[in-house]
Structures are given as structure tokens and as C-alpha cells.
N, C-alpha and C positions, 0 to 999 in steps of 0.2 A: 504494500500500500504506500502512496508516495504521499509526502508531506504538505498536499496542500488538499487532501481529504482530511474529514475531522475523526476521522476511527482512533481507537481505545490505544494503536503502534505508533501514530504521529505524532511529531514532535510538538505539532501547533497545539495539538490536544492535550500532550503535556506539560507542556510551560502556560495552557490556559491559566490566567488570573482569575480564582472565580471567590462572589461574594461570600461571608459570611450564610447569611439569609440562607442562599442557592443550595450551599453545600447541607446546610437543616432540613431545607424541602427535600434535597434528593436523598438524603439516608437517615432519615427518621431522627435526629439528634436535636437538642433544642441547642437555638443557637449561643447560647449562657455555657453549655458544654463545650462548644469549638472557642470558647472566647477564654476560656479557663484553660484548654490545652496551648491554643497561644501563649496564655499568659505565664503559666508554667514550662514555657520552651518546648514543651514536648511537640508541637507543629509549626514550624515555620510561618511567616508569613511576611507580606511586606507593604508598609506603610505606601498608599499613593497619593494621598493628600492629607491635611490636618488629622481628618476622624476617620478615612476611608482606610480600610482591612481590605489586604484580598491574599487568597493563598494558593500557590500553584497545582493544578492536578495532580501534579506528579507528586509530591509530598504530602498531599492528605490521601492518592492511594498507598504511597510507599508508610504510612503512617496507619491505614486500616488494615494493612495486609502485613505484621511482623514477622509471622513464623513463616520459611521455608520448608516446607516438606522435602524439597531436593537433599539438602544438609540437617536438615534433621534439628536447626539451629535457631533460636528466636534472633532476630535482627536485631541491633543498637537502635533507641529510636530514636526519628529522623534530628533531631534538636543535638543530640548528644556528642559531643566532641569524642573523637577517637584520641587512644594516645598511645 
């Protein structure tokens, strides 16, 4: 699939910035909860304006999806400095 379809392998799809709000509508979460994992590091996010949140696809999937079945290994999550 090439990167200028919006499929789930695109790049465009994954550096999507998407709202607060959005990410609540699409996975049953109240948005008090994505605003408290912000807050606590554990999901990235990045400031676009004064008040405006938004957070990339890619790391609120890489943030609902920790464990690996391949490795057998729960992930670092996504906030978390390696050392």
C-alpha cells in the first residue's frame, strides 16, 4: 500500500495528529483517561497551540498494543526513556 492511501501501513496514517475527543469516540475511553496518561508520560503527545493536545497514531497504537506475542515480551511504554 503506498503512502498516500490512508490504510492502518501508511505513514500518513501514522504520524496522523489526532484529537483528544476522537481518540475517546473511537475506543470507548473517557477523555479524563487519555488526558491523565498524557499527563503521566505514559502517551506522548504534542502541544499545537496554547490549549490544543493532539497525539500521533502511531503512539496511542504503539501504547494500546504493549505485549508482543512474537517475543513473548511486554514493550517499554511508549513515554519511557530506555537506558
Amino acid at each position: 500500500m503506498t503512502d498516500s492511501k490512508k490504510g492502518p501501513n501508511s505513514s500518513t496514517y501514522r504520524n496522523q495528529l489526532i484529537s483528544i475527543s476522537r481518540l475517546s469516540e473511537e475506543n470507548g475511553l473517557h477523555e479524563n483517561t487519555i488526558r491523565g496518561y498524557i499527563r503521566n508520560g505514559q502517551l506522548p503527545a504534542v502541544l499545537v497551540g496554547p490549549r490544543l493536545v493532539r497525539v500521533r497514531r502511531s503512539d496511542f497504537d504503539a501504547f494500546l498494543s504493549p505485549y508482543s506475542p512474537s517475543t513473548g515480551r511486554w514493550a517499554p511504554l511508549v513515554g519511557e526513556v530506555k537506558s
